[in-house]
N, CA, C, O and CB atoms as a CASP TS submission, in Angstrom:
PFRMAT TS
TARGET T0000
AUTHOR 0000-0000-0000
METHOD Language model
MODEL 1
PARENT N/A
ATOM      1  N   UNK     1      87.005 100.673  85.318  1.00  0.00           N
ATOM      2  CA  UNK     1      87.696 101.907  85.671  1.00  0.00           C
ATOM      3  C   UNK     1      88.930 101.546  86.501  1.00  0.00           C
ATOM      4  O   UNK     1      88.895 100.795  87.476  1.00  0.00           O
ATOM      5  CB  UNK     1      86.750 102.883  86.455  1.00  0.00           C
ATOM      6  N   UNK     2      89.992 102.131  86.039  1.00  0.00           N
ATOM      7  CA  UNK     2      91.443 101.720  86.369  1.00  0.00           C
ATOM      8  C   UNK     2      91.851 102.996  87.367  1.00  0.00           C
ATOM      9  O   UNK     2      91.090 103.951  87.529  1.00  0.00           O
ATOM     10  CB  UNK     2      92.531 101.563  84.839  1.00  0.00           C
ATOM     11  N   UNK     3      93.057 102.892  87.967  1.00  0.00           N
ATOM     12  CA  UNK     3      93.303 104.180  88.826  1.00  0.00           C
ATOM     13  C   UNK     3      94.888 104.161  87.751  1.00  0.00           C
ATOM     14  O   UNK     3      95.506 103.101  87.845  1.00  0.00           O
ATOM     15  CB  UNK     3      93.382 103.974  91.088  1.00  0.00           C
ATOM     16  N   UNK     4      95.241 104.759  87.217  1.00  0.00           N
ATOM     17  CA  UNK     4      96.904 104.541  86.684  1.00  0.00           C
ATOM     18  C   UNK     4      97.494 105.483  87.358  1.00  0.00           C
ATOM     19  O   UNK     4      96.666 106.182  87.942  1.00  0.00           O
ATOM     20  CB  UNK     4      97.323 104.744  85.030  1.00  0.00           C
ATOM     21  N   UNK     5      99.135 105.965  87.615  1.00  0.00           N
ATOM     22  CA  UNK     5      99.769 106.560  88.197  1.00  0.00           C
ATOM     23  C   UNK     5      99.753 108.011  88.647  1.00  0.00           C
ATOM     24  O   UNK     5     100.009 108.554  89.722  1.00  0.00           O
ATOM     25  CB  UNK     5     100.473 106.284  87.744  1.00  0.00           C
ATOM     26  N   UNK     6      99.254 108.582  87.108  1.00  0.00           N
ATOM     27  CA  UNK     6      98.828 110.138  87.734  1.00  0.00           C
ATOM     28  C   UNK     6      97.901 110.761  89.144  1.00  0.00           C
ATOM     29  O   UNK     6      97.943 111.706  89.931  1.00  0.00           O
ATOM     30  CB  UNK     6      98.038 110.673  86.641  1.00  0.00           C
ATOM     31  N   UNK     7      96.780 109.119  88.754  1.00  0.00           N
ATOM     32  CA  UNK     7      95.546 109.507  89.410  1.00  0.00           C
ATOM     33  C   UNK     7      96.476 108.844  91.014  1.00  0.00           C
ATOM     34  O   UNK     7      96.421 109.856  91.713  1.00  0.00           O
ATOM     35  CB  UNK     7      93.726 108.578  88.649  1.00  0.00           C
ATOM     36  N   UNK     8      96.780 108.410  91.361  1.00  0.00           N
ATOM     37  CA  UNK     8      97.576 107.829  92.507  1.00  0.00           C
ATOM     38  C   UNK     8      98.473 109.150  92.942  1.00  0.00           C
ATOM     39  O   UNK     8      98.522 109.512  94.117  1.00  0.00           O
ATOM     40  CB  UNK     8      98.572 106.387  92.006  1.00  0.00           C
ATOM     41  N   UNK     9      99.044 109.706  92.080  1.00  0.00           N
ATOM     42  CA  UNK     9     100.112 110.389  92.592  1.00  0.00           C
ATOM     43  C   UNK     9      99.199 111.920  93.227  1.00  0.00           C
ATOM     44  O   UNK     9      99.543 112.822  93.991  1.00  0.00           O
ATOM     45  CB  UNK     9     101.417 110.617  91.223  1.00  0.00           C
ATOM     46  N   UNK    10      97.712 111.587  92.344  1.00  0.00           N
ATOM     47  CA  UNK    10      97.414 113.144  92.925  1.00  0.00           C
ATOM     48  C   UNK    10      96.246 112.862  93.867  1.00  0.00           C
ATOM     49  O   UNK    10      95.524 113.748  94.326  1.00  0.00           O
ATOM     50  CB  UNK    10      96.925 114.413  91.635  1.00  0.00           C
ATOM     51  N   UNK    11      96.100 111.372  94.154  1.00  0.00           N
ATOM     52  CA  UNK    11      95.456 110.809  95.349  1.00  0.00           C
ATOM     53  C   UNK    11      96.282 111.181  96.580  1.00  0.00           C
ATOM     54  O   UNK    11      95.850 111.711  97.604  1.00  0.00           O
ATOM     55  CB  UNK    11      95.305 109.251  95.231  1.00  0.00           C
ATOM     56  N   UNK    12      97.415 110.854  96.343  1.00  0.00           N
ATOM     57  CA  UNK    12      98.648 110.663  97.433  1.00  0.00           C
ATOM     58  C   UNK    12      99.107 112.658  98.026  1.00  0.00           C
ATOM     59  O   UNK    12      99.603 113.189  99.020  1.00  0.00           O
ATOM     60  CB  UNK    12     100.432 109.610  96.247  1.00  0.00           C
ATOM     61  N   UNK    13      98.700 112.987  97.042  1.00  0.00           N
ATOM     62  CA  UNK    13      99.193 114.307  97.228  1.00  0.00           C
ATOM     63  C   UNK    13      97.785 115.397  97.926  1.00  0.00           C
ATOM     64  O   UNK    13      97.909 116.505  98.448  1.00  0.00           O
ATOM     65  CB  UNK    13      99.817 114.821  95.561  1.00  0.00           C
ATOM     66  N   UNK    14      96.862 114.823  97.759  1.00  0.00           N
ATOM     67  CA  UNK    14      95.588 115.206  98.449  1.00  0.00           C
ATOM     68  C   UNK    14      95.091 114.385 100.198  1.00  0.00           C
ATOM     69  O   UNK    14      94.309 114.692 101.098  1.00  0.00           O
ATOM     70  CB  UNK    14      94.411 114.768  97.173  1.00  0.00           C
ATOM     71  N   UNK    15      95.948 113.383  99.979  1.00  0.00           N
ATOM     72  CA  UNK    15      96.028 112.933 101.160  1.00  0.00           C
ATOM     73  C   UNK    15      97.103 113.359 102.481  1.00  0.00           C
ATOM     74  O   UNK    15      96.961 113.284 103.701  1.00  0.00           O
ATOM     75  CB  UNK    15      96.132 111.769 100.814  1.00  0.00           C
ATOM     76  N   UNK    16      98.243 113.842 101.597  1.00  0.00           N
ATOM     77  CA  UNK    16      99.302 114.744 102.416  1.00  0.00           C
ATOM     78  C   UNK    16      98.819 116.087 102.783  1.00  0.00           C
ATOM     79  O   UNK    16      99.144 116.472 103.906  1.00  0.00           O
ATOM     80  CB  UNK    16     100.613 114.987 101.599  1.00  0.00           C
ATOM     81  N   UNK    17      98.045 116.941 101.992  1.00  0.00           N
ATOM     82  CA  UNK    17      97.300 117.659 102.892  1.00  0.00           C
ATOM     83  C   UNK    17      96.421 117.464 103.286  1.00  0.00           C
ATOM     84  O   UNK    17      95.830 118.475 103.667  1.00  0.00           O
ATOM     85  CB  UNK    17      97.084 118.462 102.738  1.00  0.00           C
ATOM     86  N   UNK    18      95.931 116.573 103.427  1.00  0.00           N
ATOM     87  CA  UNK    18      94.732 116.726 104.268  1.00  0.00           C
ATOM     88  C   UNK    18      94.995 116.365 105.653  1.00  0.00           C
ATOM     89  O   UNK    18      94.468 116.871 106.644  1.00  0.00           O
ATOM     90  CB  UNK    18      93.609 115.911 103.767  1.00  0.00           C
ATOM     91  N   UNK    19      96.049 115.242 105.611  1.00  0.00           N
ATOM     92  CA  UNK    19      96.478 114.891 107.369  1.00  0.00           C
ATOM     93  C   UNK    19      97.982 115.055 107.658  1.00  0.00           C
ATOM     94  O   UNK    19      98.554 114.961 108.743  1.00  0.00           O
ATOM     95  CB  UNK    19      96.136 113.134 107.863  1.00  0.00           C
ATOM     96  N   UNK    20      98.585 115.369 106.217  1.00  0.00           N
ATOM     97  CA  UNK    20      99.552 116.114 106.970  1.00  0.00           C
ATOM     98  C   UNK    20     101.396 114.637 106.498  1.00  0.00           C
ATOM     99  O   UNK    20     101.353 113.465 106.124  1.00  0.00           O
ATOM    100  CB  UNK    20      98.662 116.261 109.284  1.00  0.00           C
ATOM    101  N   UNK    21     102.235 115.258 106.695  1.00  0.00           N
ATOM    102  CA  UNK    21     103.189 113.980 106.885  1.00  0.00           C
ATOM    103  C   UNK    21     103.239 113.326 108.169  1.00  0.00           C
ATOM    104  O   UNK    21     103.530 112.134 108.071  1.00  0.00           O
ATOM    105  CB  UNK    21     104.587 114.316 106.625  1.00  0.00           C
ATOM    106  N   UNK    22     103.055 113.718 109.281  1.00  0.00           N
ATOM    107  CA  UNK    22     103.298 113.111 110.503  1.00  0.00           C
ATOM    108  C   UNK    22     102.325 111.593 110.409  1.00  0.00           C
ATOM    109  O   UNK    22     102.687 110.416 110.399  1.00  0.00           O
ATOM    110  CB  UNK    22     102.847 114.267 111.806  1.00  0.00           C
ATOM    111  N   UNK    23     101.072 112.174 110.355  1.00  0.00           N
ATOM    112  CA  UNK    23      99.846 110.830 110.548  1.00  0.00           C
ATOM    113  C   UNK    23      99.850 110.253 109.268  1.00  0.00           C
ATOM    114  O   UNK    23      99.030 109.335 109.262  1.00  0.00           O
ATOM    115  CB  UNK    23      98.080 111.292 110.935  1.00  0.00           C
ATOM    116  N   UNK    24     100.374 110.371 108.245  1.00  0.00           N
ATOM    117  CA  UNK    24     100.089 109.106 107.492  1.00  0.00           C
ATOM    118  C   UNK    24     100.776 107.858 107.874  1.00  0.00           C
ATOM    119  O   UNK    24     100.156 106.816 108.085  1.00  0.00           O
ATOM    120  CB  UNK    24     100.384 109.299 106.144  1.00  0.00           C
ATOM    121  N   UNK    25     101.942 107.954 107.954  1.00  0.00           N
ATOM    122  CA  UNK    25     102.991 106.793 108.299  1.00  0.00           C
ATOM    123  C   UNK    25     102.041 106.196 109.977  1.00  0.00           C
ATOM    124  O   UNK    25     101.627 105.040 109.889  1.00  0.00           O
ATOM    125  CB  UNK    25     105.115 107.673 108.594  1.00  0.00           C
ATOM    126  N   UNK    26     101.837 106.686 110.902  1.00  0.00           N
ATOM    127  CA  UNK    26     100.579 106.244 112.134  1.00  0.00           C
ATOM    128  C   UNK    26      99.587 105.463 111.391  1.00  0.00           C
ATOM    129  O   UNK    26      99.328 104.260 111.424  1.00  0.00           O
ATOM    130  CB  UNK    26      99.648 107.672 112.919  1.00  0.00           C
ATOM    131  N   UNK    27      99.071 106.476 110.680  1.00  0.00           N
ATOM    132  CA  UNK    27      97.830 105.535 110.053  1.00  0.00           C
ATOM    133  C   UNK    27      97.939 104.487 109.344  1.00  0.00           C
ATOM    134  O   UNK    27      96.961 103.742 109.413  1.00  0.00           O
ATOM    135  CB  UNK    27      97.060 106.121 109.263  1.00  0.00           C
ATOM    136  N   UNK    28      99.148 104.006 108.387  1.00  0.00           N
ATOM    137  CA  UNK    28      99.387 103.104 107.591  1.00  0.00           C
ATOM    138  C   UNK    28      99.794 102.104 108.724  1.00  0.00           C
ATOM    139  O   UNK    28      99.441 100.925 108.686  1.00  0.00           O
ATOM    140  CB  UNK    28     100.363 103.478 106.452  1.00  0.00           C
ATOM    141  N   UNK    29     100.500 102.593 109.665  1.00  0.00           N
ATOM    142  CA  UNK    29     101.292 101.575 110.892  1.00  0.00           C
ATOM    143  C   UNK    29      99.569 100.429 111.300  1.00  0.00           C
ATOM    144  O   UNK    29      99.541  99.200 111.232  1.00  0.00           O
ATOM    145  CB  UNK    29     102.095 103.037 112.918  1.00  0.00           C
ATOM    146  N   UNK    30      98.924 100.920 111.511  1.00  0.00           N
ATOM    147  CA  UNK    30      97.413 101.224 112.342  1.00  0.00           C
ATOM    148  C   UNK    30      96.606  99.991 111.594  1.00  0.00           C
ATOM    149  O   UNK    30      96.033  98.951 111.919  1.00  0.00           O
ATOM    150  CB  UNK    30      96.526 103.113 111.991  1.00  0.00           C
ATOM    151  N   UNK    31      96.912 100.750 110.380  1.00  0.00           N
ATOM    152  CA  UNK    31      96.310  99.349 109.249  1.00  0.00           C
ATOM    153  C   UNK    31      96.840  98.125 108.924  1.00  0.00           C
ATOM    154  O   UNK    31      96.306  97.051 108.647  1.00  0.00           O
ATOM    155  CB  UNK    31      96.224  99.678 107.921  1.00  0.00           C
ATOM    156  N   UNK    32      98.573  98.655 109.047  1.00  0.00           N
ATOM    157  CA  UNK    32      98.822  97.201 109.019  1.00  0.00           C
ATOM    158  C   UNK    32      98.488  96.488 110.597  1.00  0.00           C
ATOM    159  O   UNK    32      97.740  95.546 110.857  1.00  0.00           O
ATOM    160  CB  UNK    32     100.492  96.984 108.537  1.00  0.00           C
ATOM    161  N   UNK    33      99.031  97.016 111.183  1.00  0.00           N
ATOM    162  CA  UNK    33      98.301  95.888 112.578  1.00  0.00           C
ATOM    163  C   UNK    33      97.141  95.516 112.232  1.00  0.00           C
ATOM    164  O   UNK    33      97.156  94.309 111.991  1.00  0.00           O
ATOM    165  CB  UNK    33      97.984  96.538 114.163  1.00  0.00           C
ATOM    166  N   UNK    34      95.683  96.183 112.027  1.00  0.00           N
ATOM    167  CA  UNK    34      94.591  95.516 112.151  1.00  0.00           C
ATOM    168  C   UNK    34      94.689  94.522 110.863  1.00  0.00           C
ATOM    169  O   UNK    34      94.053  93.502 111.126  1.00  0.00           O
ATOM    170  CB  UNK    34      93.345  96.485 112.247  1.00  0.00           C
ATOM    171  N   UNK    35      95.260  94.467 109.575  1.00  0.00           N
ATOM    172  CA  UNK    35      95.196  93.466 108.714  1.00  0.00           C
ATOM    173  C   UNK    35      95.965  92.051 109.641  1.00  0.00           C
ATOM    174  O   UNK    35      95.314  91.032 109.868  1.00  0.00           O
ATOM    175  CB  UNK    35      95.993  94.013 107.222  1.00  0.00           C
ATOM    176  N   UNK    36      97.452  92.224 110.105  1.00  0.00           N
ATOM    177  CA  UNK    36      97.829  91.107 110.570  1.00  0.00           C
ATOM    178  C   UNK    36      97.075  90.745 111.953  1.00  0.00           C
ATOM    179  O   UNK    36      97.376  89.690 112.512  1.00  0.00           O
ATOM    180  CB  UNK    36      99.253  91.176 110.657  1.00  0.00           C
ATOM    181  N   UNK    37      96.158  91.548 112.483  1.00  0.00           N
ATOM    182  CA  UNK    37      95.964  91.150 113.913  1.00  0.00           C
ATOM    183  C   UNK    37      94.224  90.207 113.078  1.00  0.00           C
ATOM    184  O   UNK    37      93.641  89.312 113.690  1.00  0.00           O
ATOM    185  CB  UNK    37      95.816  92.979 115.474  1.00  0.00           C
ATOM    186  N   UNK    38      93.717  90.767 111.551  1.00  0.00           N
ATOM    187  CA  UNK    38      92.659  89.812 111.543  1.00  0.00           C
ATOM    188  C   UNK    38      93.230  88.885 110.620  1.00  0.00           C
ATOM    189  O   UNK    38      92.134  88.342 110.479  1.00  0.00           O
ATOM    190  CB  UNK    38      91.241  90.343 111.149  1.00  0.00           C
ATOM    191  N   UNK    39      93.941  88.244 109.893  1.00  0.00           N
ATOM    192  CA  UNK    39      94.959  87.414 109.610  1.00  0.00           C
ATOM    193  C   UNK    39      95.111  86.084 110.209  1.00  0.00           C
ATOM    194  O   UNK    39      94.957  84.942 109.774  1.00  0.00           O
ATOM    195  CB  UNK    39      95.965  88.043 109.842  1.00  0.00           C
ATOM    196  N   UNK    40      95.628  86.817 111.886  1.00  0.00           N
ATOM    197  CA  UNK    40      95.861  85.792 113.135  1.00  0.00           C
ATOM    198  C   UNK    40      94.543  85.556 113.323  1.00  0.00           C
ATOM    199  O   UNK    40      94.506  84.330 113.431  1.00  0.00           O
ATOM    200  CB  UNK    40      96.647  86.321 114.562  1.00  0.00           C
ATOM    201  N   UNK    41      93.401  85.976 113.434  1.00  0.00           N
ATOM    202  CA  UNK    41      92.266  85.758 113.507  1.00  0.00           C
ATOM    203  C   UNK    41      91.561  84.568 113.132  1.00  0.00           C
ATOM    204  O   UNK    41      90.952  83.685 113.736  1.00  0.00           O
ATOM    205  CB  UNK    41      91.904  86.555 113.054  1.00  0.00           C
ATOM    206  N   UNK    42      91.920  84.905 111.606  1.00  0.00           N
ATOM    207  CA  UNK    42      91.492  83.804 110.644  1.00  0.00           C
ATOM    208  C   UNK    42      92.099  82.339 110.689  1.00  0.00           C
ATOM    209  O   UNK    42      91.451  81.302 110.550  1.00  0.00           O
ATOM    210  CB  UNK    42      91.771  84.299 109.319  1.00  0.00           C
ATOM    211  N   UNK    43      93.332  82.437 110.888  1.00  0.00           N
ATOM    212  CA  UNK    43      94.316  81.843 111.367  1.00  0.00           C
ATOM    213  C   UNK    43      93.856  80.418 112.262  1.00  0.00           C
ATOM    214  O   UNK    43      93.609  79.227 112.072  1.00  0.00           O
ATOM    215  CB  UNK    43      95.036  82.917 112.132  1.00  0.00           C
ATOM    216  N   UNK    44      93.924  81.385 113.316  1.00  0.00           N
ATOM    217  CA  UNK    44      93.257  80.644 114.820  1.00  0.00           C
ATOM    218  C   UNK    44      91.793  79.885 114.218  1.00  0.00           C
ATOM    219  O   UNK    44      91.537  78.697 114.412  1.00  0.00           O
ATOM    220  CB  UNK    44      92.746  82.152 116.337  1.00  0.00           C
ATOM    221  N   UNK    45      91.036  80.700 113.566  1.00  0.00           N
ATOM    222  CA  UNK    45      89.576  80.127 113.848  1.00  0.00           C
ATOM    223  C   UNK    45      89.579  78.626 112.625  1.00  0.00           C
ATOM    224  O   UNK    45      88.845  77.643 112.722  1.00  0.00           O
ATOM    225  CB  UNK    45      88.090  81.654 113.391  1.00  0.00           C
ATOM    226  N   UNK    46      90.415  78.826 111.766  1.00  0.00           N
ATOM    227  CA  UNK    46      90.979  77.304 110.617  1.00  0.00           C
ATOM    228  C   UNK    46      91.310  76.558 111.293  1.00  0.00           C
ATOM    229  O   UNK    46      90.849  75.435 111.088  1.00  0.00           O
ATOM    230  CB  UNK    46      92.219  77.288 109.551  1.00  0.00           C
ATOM    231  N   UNK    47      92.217  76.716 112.396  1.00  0.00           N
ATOM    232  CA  UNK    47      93.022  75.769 113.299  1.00  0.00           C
ATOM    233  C   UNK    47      92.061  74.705 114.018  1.00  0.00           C
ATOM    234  O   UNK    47      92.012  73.489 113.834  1.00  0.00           O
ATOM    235  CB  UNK    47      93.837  76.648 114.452  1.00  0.00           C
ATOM    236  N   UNK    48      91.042  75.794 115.201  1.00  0.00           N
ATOM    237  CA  UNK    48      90.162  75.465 115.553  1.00  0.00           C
ATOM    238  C   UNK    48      88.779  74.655 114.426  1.00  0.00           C
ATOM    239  O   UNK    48      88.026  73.817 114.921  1.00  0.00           O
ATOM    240  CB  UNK    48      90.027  76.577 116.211  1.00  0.00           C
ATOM    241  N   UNK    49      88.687  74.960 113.346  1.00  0.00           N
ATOM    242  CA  UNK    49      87.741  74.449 112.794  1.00  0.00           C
ATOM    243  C   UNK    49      88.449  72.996 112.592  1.00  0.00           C
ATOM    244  O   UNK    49      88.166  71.998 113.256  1.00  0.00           O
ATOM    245  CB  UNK    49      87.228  75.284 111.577  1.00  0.00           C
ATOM    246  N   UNK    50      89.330  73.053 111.654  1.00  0.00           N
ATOM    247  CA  UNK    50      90.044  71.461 111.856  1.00  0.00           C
ATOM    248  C   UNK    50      90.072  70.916 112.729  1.00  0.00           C
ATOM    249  O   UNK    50      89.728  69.735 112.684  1.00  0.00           O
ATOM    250  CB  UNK    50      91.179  71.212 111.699  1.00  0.00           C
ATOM    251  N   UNK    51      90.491  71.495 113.940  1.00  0.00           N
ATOM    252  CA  UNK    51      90.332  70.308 115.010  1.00  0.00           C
ATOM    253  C   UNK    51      88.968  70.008 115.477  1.00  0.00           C
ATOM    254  O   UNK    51      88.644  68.931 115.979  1.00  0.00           O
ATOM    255  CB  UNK    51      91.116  70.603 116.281  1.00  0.00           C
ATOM    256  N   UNK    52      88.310  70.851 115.320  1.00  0.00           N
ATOM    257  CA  UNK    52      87.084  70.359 115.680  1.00  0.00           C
ATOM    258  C   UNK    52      86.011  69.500 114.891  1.00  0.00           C
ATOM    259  O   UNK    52      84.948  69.131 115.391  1.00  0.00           O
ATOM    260  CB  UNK    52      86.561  71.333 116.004  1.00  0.00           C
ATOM    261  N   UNK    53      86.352  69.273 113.809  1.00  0.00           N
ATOM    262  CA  UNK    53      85.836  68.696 112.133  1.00  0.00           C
ATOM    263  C   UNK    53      85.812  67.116 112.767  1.00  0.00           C
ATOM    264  O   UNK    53      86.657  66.548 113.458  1.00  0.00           O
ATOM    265  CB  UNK    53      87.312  69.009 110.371  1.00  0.00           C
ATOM    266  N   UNK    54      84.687  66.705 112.325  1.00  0.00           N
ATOM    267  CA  UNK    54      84.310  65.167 112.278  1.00  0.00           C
ATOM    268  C   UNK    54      85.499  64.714 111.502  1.00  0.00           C
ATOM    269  O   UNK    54      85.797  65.438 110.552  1.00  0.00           O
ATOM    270  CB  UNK    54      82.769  64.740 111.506  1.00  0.00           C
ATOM    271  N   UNK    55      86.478  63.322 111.784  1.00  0.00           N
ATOM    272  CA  UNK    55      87.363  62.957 111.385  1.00  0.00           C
ATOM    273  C   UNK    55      86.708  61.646 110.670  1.00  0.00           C
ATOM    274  O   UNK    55      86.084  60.898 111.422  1.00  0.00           O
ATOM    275  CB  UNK    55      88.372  62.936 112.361  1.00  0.00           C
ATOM    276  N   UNK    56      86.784  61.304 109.336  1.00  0.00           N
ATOM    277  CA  UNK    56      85.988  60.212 108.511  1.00  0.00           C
ATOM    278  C   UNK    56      86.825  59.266 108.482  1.00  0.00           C
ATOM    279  O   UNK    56      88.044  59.427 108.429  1.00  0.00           O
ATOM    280  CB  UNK    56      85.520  60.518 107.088  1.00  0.00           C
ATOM    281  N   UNK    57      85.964  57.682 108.528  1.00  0.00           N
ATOM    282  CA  UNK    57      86.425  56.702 108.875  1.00  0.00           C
ATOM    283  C   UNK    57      87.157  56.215 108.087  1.00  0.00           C
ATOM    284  O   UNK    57      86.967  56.824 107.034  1.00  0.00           O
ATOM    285  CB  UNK    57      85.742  56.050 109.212  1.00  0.00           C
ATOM    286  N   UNK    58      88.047  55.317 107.920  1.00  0.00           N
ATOM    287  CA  UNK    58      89.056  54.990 106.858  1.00  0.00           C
ATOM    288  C   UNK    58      88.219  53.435 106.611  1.00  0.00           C
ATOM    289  O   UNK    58      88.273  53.016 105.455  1.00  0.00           O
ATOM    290  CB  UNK    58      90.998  54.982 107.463  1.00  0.00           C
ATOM    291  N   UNK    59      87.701  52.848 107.308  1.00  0.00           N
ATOM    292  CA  UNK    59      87.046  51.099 107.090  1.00  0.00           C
ATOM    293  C   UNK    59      85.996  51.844 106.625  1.00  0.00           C
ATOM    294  O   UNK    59      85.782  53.050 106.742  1.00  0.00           O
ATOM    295  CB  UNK    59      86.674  49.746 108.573  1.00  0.00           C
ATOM    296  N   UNK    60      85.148  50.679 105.896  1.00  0.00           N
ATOM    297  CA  UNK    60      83.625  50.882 105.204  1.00  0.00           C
ATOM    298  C   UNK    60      82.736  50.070 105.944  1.00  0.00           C
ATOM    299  O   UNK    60      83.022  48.879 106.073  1.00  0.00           O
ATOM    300  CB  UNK    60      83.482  50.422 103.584  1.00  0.00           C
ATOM    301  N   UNK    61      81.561  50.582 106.520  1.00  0.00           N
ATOM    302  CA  UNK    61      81.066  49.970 107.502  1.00  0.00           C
ATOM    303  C   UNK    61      80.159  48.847 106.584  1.00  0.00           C
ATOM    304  O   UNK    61      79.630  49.243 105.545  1.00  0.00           O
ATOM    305  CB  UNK    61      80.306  51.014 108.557  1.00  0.00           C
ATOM    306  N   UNK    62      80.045  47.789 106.909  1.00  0.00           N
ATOM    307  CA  UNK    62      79.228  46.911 106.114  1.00  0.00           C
ATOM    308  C   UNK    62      77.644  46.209 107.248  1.00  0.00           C
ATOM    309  O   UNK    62      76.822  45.439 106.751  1.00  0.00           O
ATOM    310  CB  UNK    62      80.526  45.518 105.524  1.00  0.00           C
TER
END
């Protein structure tokens, strides 16, 4: 099941009344912060996992 343009446009148009023009543009603002603020999240915790990762030996122990 696909959404194609009609169904978008009368998504979009059920969403303007329901909260209105003022709060959508807030709310979209809202979402993008929390996507880039868990992003940086993910970010940080890769950083930290690499550095913290057992580093493997380059000689072969005999």
């Amino acid at each position: 099941m696909s959404l194609g343009l009609p169904e978008i446009a009368i998504l979009a148009v059920i969403a303007l009344l329901l909260f209105g023009a003022g709060r959508i543009p807030k709310a979209m603002g809202d979402l993008a912060g929390g996507i880039k603020a868990f992003k940086r999240g993910m970010n940080e915790h890769m950083a930290e996992t690499k550095a913290d990762a057992p580093k493997p030996d380059s000689a072969p122990k005999a």
